[in-house]
N, C-alpha and C positions, 0 to 999 in steps of 0.2 A: 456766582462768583467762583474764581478759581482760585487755589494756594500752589504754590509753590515751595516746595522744603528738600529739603538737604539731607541725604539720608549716607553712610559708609558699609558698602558688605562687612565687613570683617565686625562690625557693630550687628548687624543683624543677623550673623552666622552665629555669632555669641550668642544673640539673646535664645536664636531655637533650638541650639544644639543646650541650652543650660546652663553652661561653661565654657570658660573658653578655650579656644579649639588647640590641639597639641602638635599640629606640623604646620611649616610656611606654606603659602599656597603656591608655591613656586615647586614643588616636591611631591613628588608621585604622593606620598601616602600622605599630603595634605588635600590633595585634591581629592583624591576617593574620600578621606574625611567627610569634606565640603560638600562631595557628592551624593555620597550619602545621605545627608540632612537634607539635599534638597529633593533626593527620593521620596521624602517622607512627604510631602506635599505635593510631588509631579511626579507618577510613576513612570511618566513616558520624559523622559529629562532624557535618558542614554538614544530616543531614537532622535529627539530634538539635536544633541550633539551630536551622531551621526550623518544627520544633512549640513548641518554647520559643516564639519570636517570634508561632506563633498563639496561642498560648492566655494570653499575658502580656502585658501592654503595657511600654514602655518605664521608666515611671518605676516600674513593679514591680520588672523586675529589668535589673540592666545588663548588656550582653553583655558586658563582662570579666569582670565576675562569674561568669558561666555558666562561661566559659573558664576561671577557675582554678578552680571548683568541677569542672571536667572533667578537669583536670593533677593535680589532688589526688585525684581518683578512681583516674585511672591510679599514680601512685604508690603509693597504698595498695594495689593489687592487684600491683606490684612488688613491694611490702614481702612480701604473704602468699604470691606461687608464689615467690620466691627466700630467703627468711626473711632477709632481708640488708637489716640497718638500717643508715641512715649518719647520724651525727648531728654536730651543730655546738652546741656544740666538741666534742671528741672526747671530753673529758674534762669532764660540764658540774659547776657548782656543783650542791649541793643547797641546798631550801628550808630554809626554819623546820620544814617538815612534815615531810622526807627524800624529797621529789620532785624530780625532776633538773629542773632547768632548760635546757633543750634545746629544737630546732628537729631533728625527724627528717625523711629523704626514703629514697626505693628505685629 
């Protein structure tokens, strides 16, 4: 069976940095922030965004983008070697349909 869930960077940049984070991600020194924490988990993240940067041009993809496409990668692979979901709220509503209404991280 598969799940499907709903997960926000800026949610799980919170959860691994401890805190949460002190510049927009729009902003040079929110990105080294960002990039930082996700150093801690991918030491090769700087050569991953330097093929990104050859082979894209800028108004293709923006490098925050990449970066929380990167935090949500890592989390997701949290999620599957620890099987440990965290979600917000703890308790969420359901739909019309009986789907929860949640923001998951790992």
């Amino acid at each position: 069976m598969c799940f499907l869930h709903e997960s926000h960077p800026e949610v799980v940049f919170k959860s691994l940095a401890g805190a949460p984070l002190s510049y927009s991600k729009k902003k040079k020194a929110g990105f080294n922030e960002r990039l930082s924490i996700i150093k801690t988990f991918n030491s090769s993240i700087e050569s991953f965004l330097d093929g990104i940067y050859k082979n894209f041009r800028k108004y293709e993809v923006q490098p925050d983008d990449i970066l929380d496409a990167s935090v949500l990668a890592i989390a997701a692979k949290n999620i599957y070697l620890t099987r440990k979901i965290i979600r917000l709220p703890e308790e969420p509503e359901l739909d019309s349909r009986g789907l929860r209404m949640e923001i998951v991280y790992g």
